[in-house]
N, C-alpha and C positions, 0 to 999 in steps of 0.2 A: 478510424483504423479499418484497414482492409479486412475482411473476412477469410475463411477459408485458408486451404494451402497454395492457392496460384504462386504464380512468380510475382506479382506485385502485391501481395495479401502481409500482414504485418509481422505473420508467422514466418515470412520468408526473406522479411526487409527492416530488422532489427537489431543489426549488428552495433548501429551504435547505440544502442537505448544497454543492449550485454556490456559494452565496455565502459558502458556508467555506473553500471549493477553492480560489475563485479568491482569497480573503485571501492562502492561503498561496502563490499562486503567487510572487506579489512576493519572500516570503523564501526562495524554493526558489531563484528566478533571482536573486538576492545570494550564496547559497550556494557553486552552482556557478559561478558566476561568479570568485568572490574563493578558493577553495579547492580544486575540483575539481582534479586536477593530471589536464589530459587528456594531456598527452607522452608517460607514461607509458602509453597504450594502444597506443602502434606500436611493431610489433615490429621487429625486425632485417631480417627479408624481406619485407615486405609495406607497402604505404601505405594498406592498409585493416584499418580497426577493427572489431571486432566489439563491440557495446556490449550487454549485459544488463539490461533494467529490469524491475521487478516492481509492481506495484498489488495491495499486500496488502489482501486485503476489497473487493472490485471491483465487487461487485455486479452488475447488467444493466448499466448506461450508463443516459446517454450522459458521464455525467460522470469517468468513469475514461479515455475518449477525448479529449477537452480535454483532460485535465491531462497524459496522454502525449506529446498534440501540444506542447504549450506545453514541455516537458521538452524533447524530441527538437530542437525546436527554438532552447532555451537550449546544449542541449551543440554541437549543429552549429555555431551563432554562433561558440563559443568556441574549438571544433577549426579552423573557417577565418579566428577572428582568430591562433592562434597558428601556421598551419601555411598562410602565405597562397600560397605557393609550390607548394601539395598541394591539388588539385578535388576528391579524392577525398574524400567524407563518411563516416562512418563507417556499418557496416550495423548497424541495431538491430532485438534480438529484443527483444518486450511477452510478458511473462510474468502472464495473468489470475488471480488465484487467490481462492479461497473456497471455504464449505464445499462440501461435494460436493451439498446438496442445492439451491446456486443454481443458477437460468433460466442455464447457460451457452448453452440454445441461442437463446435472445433475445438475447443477449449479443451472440456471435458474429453472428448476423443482421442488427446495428445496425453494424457496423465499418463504418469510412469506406471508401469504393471506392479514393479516393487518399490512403490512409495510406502512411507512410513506415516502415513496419515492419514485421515476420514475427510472426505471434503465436502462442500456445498459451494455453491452458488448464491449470489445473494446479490442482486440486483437496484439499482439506485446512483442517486449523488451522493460524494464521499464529502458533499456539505452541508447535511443535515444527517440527523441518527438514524443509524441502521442497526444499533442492537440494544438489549438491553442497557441498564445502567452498572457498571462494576462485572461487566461477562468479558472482557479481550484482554491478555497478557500481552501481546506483544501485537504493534498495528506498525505495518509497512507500507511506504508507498514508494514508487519510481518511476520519473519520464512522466507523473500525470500532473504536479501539483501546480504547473504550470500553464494548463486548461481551464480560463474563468470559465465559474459559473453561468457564466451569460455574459453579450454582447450589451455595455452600457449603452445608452440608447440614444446618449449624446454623437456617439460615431454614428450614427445611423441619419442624424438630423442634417439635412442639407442647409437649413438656416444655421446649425450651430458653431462655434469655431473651433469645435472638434471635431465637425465631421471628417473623417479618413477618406475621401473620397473611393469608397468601396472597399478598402485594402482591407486583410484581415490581420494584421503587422502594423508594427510601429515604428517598424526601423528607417530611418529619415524621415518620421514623423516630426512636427512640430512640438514644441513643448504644450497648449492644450492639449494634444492627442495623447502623449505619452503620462500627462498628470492623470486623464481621465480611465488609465490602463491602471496606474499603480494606487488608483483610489477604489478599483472594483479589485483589484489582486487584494490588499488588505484587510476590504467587508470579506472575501471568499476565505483568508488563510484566519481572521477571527473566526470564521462558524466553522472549518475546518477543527482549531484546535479546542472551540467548545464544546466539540460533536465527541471530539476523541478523547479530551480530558473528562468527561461524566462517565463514558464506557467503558475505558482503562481500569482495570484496577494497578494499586497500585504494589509495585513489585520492585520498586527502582532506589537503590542509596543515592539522597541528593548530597552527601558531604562533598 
């Protein structure tokens, strides 16, 4: 992804990655809505919450900022339709994260002036653990989960009969090329929801 604000930087060439975002937004706010179980966020001594989100694959913005706001503001709705006797909202920490060599400082530069959240940066593959165990309420991602881990190494082998002859795509790929894409997508979406199922707590009605 491009850096910076130029005219071809990703901050300025992600029109469709916003109209994928905001698809999901609909079933993110059915989600939490019908399943989050916010009650369980207050503690015994306190009427404030601390809420954890994360945006796995965050890229620059501005679109990892809507979908936060639109979040933050689905779960608030629900904390003061069920606790309407309590002003208090909950305080949310945005946890950005990607590889280490994205624009986090364009990133951080674009943040809204009246956000309603503390943020950090947090740097890595969103295919091994990046936080503790039972610390993230709610983990996001979009436009990324579709980024293997790594290039199998069988495309790379000129003796193999998967080599792709250079291409980074599969499309009119042979069937070896395209088994050996959805055998590394698999290992990557296992350590994906290993990573996030141990960090999650858990907040969700599965009936």
């Amino acid at each position: 992804m491009n850096g910076g604000n130029g005219v071809y930087s990703y901050s300025k060439s992600s029109q469709l990655q916003k109209e994928g975002s905001d698809v999901m937004m609909g079933m993110i706010k059915d989600a939490i809505t019908e399943k989050m179980d916010i009650k369980s966020l207050l503690s015994n001594n306190s009427n404030i919450a601390s809420f954890h989100i994360v945006d796995f694959g965050c890229s620059i913005g501005p679109n990892t900022f809507l979908a936060m706001q639109h979040i933050i503001e689905t779960i608030t709705h629900k904390h003061q339709t069920q606790h309407k006797n309590n002003q208090i909202s909950p305080e949310f920490q945005v946890f950005f994260n990607d590889h280490v060599t994205n624009d986090f400082n364009t990133l951080f530069k674009a943040l809204p002036l009246e956000r309603r959240y503390f943020t950090s940066g947090v740097p890595g593959s969103f295919y091994g653990h990046l936080f503790p165990s039972n610390s993230i309420h709610f983990a996001y991602s979009s436009y990324s989960l579709q980024w293997l881990s790594k290039t199998p190494k069988e495309l790379m082998d000129e003796k193999s009969r998967s080599w792709n002859t250079g291409k980074i795509h599969y499309i009119g790929a042979s069937e070896d090329v395209t088994s050996v894409y959805i055998a590394q997508f698999e290992k990557d979406m296992e350590m994906f929801l290993n990573a996030r199922g141990q960090e999650l707590k858990r907040l969700w009605k599965m009936e």
